[in-house]
C-alpha positions as CSV (number, residue, x, y, z in Angstrom):
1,X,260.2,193.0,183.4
2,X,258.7,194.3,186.9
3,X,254.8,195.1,186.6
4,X,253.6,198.4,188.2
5,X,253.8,198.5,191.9
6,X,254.6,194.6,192.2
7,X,257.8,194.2,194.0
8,X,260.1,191.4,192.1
9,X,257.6,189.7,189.8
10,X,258.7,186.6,188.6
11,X,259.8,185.2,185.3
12,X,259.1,181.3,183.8
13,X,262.2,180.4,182.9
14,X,261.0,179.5,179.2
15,X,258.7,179.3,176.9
16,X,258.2,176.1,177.0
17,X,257.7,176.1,180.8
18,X,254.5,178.9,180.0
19,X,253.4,176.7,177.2
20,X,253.2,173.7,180.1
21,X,251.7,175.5,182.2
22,X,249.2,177.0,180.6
23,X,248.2,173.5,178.5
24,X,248.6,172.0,182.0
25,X,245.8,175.0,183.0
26,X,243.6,174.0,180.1
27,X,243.7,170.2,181.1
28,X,241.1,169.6,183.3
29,X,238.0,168.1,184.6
30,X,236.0,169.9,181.1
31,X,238.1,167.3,179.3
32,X,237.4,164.2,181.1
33,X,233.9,164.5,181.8
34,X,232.2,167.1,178.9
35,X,234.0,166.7,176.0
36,X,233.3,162.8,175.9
37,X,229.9,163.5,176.5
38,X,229.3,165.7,173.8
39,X,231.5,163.7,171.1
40,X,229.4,160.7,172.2
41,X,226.3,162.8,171.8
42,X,227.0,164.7,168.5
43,X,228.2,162.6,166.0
44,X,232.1,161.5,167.2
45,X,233.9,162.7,164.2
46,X,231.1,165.5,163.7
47,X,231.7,167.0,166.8
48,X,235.2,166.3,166.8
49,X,235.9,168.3,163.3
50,X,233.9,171.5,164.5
51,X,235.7,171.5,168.2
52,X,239.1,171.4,166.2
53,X,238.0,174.2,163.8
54,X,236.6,176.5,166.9
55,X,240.0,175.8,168.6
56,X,242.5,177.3,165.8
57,X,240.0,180.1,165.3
58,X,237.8,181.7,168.0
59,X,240.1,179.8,171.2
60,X,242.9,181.2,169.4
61,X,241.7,184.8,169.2
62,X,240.1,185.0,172.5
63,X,243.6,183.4,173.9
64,X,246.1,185.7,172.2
65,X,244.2,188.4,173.7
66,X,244.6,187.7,176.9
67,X,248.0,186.6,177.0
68,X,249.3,189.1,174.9
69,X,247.6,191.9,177.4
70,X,249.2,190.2,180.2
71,X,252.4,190.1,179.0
72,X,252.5,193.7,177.6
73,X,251.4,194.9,181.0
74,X,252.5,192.6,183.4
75,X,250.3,192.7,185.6
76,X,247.2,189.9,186.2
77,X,243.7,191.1,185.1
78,X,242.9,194.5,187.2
79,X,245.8,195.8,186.9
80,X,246.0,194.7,182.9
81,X,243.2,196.7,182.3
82,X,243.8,199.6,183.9
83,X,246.9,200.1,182.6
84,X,245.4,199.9,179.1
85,X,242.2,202.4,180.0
86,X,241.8,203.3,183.4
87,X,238.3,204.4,182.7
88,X,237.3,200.1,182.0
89,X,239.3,198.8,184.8
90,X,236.3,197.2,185.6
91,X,236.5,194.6,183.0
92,X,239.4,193.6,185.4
93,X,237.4,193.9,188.1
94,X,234.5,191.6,186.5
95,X,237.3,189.1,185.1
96,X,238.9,188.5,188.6
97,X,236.2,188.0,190.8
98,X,235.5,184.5,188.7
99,X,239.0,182.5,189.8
100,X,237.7,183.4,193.6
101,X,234.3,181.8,192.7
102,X,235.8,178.7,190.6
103,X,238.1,177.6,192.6
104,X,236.7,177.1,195.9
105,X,234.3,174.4,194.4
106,X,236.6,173.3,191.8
107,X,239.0,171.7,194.7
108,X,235.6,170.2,196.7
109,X,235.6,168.3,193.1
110,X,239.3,167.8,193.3
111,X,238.4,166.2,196.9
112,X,235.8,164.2,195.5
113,X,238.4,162.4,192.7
114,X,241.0,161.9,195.3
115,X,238.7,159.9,197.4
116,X,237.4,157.9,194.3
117,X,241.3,156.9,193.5
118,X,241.6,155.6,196.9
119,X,238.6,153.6,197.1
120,X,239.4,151.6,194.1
121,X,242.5,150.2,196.2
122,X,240.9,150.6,199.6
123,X,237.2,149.2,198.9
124,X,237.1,147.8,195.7
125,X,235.4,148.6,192.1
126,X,231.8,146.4,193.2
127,X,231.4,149.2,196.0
128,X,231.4,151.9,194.0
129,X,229.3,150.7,191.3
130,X,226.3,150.9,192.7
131,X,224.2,153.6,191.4
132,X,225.1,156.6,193.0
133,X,224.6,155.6,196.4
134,X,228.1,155.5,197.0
135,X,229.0,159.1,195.8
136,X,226.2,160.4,197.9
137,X,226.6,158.7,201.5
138,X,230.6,160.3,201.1
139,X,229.3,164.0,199.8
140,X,227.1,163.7,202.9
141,X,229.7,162.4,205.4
142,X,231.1,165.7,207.3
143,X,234.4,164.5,208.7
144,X,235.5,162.5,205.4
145,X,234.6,164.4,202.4
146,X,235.9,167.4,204.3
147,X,239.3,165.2,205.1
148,X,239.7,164.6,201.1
149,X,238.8,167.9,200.4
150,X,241.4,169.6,203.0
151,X,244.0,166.7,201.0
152,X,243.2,168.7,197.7
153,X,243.7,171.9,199.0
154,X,247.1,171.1,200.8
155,X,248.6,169.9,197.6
156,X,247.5,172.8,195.6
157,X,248.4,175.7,198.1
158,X,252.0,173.5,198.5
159,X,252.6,174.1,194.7
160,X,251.7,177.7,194.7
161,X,253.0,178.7,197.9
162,X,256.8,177.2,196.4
163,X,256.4,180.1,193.7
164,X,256.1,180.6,189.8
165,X,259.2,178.9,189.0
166,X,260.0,176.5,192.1
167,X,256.3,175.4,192.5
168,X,254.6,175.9,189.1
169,X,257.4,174.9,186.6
170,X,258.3,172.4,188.5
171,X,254.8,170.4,189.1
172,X,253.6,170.9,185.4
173,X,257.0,169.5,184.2
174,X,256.4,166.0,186.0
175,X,252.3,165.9,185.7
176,X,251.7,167.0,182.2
177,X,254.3,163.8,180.4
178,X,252.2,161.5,183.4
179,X,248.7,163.0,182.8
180,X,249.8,162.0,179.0
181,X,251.8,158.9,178.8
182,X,248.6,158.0,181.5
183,X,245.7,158.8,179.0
184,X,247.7,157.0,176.0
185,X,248.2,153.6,178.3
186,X,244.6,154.0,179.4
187,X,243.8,154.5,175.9
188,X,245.3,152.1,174.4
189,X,244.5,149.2,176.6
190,X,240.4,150.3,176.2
191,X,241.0,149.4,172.4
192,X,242.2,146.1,173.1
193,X,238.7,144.9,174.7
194,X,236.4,143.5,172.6
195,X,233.8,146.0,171.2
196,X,236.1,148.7,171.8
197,X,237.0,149.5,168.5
198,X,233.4,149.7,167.1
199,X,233.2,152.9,170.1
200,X,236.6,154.1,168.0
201,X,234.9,153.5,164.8
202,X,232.1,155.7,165.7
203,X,234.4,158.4,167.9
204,X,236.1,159.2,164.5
205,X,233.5,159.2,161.5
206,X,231.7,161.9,161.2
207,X,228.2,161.5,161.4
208,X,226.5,164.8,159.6
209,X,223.0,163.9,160.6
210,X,224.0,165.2,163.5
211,X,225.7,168.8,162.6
212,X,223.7,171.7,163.5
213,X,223.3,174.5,165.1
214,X,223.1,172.7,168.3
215,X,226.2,170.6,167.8
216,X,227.9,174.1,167.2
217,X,226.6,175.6,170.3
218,X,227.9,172.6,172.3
219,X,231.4,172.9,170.8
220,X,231.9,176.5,171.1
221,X,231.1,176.2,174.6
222,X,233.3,173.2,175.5
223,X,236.3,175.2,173.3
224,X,235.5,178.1,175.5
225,X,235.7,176.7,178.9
226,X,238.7,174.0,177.9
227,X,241.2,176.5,177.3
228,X,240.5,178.4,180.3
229,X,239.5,182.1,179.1
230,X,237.7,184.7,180.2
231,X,238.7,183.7,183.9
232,X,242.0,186.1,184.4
233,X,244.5,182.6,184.1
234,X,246.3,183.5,180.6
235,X,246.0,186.9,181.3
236,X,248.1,186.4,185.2
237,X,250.5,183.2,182.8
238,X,251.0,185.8,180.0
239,X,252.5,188.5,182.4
240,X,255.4,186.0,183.7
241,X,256.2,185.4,180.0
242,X,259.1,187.2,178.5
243,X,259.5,189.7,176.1
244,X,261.3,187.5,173.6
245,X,259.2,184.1,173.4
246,X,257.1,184.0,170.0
247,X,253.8,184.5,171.5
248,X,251.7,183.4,168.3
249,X,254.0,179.7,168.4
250,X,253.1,179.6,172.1
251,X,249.9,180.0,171.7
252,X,249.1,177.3,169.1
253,X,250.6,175.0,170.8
254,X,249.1,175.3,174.3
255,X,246.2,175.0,171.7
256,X,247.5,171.6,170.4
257,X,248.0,170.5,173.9
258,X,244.5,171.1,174.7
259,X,243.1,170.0,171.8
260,X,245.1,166.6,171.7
261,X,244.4,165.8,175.4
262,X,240.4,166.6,175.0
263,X,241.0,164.1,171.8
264,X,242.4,161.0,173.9
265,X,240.0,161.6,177.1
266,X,237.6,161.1,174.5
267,X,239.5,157.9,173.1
268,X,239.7,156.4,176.4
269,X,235.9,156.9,177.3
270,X,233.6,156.8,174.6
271,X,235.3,153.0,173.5
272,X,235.0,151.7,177.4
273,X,231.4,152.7,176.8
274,X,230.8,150.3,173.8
275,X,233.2,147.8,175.2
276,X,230.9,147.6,178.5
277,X,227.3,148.2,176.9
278,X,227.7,147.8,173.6
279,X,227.0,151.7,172.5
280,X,228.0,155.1,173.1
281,X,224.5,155.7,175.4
282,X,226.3,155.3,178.8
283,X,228.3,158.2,177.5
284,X,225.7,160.4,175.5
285,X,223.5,160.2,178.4
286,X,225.4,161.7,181.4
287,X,227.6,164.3,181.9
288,X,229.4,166.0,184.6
289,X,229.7,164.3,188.1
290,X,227.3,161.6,187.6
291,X,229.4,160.4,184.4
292,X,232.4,160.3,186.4
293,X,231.4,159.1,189.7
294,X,228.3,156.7,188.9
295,X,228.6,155.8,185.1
296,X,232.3,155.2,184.8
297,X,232.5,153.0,187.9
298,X,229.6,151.0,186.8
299,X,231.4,150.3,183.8
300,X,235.1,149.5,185.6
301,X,233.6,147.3,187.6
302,X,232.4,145.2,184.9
303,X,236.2,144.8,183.4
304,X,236.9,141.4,186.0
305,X,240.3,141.5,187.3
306,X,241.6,144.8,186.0
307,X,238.8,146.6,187.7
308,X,241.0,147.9,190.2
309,X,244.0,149.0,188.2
310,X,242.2,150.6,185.4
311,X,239.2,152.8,187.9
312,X,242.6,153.4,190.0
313,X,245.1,154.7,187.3
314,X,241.8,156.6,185.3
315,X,241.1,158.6,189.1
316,X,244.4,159.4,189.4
317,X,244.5,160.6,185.8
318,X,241.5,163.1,186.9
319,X,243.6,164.1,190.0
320,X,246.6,165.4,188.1
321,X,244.4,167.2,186.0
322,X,242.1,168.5,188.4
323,X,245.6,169.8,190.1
324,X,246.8,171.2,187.3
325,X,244.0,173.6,187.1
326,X,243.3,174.3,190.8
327,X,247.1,175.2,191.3
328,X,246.3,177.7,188.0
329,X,243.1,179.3,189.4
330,X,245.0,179.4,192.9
331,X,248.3,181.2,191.3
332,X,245.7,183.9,189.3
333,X,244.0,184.7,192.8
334,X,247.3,185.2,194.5
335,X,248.7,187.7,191.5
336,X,245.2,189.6,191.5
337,X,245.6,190.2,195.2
338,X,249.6,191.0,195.1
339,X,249.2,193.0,192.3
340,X,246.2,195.4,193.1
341,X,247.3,195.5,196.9
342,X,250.3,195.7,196.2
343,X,251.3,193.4,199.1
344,X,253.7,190.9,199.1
345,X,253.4,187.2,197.6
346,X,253.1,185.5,201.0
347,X,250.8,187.8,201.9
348,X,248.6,187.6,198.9
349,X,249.2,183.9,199.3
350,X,248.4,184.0,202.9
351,X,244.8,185.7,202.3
352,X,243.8,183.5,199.7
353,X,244.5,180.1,201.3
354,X,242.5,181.5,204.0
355,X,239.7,182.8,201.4
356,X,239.7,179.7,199.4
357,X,239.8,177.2,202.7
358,X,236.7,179.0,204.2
359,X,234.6,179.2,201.0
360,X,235.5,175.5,200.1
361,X,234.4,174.8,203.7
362,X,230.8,176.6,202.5
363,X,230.7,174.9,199.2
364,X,231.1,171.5,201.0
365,X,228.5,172.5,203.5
366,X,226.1,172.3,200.8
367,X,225.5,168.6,200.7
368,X,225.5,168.4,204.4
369,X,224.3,171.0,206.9
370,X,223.3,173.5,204.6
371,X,221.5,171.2,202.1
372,X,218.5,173.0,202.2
373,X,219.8,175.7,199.8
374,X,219.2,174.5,196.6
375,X,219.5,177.3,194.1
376,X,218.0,175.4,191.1
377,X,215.3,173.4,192.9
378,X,215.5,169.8,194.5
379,X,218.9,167.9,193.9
380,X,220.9,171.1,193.2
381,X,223.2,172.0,195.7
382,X,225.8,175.7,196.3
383,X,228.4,174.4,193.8
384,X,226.0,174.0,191.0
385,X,224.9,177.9,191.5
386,X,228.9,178.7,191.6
387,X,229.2,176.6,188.6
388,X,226.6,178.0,186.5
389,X,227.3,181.7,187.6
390,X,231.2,181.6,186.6
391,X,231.0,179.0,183.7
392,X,227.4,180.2,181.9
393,X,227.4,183.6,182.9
394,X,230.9,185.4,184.3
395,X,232.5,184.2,181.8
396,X,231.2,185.2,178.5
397,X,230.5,188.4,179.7
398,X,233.8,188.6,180.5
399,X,235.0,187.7,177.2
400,X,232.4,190.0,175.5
401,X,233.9,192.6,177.3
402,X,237.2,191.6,176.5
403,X,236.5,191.3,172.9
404,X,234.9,194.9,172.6
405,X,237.6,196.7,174.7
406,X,240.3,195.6,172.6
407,X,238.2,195.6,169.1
408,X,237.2,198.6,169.5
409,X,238.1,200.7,172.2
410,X,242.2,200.5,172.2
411,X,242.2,198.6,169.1
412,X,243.4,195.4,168.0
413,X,246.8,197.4,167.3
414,X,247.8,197.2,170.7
415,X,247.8,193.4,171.0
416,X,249.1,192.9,167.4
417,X,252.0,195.3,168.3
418,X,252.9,193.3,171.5
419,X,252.9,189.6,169.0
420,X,255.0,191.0,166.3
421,X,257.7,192.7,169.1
422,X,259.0,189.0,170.0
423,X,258.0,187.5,166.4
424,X,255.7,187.5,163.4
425,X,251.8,187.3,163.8
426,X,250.9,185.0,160.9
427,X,247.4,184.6,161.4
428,X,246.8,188.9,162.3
429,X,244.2,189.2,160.0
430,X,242.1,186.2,161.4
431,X,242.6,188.0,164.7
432,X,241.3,191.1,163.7
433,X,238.4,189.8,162.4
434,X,237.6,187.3,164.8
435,X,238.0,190.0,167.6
436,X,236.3,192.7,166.3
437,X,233.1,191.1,164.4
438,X,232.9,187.3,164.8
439,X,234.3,186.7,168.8
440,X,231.5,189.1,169.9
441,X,228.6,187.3,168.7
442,X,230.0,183.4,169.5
443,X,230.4,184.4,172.9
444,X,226.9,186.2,173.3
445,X,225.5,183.2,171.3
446,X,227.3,180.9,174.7
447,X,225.6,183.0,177.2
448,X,222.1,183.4,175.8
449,X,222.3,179.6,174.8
450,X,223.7,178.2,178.5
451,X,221.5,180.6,180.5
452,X,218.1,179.5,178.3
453,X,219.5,175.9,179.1
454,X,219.8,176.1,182.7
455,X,216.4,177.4,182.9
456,X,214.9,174.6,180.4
457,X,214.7,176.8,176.8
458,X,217.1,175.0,175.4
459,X,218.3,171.5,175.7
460,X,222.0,170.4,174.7
């Protein structure tokens, strides 16, 4: 299969090796330091339930979409949807613009974690349990948060640059069994320390009090931004599938993946909480950075002699899955440019290292020479406004866009055609239904809901 005007567009070699690296896409930093949040917040089982139930319906729908356009086209977003209509190509315009914003700040992140992993060996857990102040005096410091950041970047554009199959393939097919066989160990130590298993007991029952509309809100939006829609990724991973892998079996089990990863981060967190403090507050109360880099630590640090081992093996656990979804964004940017430019790959490549290098440099900027722009008012900082412009807002108007193109503009025929050519599309109804009259209104329910947050209308 050779996409339109793309010279030589490559292949993965199965279906499992899509179904890797798209789960590996879906694995990252949303898991580790939202979802355990919001379990811990919601009810544990509660939450739990609902997230499971949004997965196998509305993540499901929105997913099958998108790969199923990419594969039918082959091409990556733009280029998808002009080949469908040329007249709302720019609903591919709209969708690819948001890898290029993503990613950039994403790998500052990534920079952050690999730092974090080496200072448990280097300086010890006591250092960086101390508040915060250690997180902020490295964001700060020029030449080292930009040397950790530049290590973050060289590993990613080193798996990209290698290619689809020689890069790709081969980097999800030793970091997904370690980012798993890693959680479980993690996991399963956490339950061995005392008060652990009274954080289990309260991760899995279900606590109903706490189901609402709220809770719902919360667990559409984490299902949404955990399986990586609405950002051009399974649109660009569905065009190197082949014509003959079952895409409905593909799909629910990238779903599975995802699901059952979110599920252990949660197992590994939300018990180290009670363990360390006795309730699920350390968790429920932060999320985001300051639950990884100033929570978390406080609590290592207070595990004695495995201190090290444990904040070392859980930051390199982060890494691989920070990777996983950096080298994901990065491979969508390079197909968006290759395929509307019709350049090369190592040019496309070429232009986007140099893109994503520069604006990571910018993004970094923000806690140090250009700290004074603080889109959101004091303590906010450029990645925050690139955070909350692609995750609250790109994105479900993206998806809205999406979901009303192929409901009712070309139909839902044309992505149910393309799932029963390579097998049978069990759940087509739900599809249908989901797409055209239920997809719609979830995803403008996640935009009106995280805009009114982020201007203080709504609290979640």
């Amino acid at each position: 299969m050779a996409s339109t005007g793309a010279p030589l567009r490559s292949l993965w070699s199965s279906k499992w090796a899509f179904i890797l690296a798209a789960a590996a896409s879906a694995v990252g930093l949303g898991n580790l330091w939202r979802f355990p949040y919001l379990a811990a917040k919601y009810g544990g089982g509660a939450f739990l339930i609902t997230y499971m139930v949004l997965v196998v319906t509305f993540g499901f729908s929105l997913m099958m979409l998108e790969v199923a356009i990419g594969r039918k086209t082959g091409q990556s977003a733009i280029g998808a949807f002009r080949t469908l209509s040329k007249k709302y190509a720019f609903i591919g315009f709209f969708t690819s613009v948001i890898p290029f914003v993503i990613v950039p700040y994403y790998c500052v992140i990534g920079g952050w974690v690999t730092k974090y992993a080496a200072a448990y060996l280097l300086d010890g857990p006591a250092a960086l349990a101390d508040g915060g102040a250690y997180f902020a005096s490295f964001t700060s410091n020029n030449p080292e948060s930009y040397l950790w950041m530049l290590l973050f970047l060289a590993a990613t554009f080193i798996v990209v640059g290698l290619g689809v199959k020689g890069g790709i393939e081969k980097a999800n097919k030793v970091l997904m069994p370690i980012l798993i066989l890693m959680t479980i160990g993690l996991a399963a130590y956490v339950l061995t320390m005392p008060g652990a298993l009274d954080g289990l007991a309260y991760y899995l029952t279900p606590d109903m009090s706490k189901f609402g509309p709220e809770l719902v809100i919360a667990a559409m939006g984490q299902m949404f931004y955990s399986l990586s829609l609405a950002m051009g990724i399974m649109i660009t991973y569905g065009s190197y599938l082949g014509k003959k892998d079952n895409l409905e079996q593909s799909v629910r089990r990238i779903e599975l993946f995802d699901a059952g990863f979110a599920f252990l981060a949660g197992l590994v967190i939300v018990p180290t909480a009670f363990a360390a403090m006795g309730s699920s507050e350390a968790v429920a109360a932060k999320s985001g950075p300051s639950l990884m880099f100033v929570i978390l630590p406080d609590i290592f640090n207070r595990m004695g002699d495995v201190a090290v081992l444990v904040g070392f093996l859980f930051f390199l656990l982060v890494i691989f899955a920070a990777l996983t979804s950096a080298i994901s964004l990065t491979e969508t940017c390079v197909s968006i440019v290759a395929d509307s430019l019709r350049w090369s790959r190592r040019k496309a490549f070429a232009a986007v290292v140099a893109f994503i290098a520069c604006a990571a440099v910018v993004v970094n900027l923000g806690y140090n020479q250009l700290s004074f722009i603080q889109p959101f008012g004091e303590g906010t900082a450029i990645l925050d406004f690139l955070d909350f412009i692609s995750n609250s807002v790109m994105m479900p108007i993206a998806a809205l866009m999406a979901c009303v193109f192929v409901g009712w503009i070309v139909k839902p025929k044309v992505v149910v055609d393309e799932v029963k050519s390579s097998g049978p599309f069990k759940s087509e109804k739900l599809f249908v239904v989901m797409i055209k009259y239920i997809a719609p209104v979830l995803v403008t329910v996640i935009l009106i809901a995280y805009v009114a947050q982020q201007f203080g209308f709504f609290v979640m």
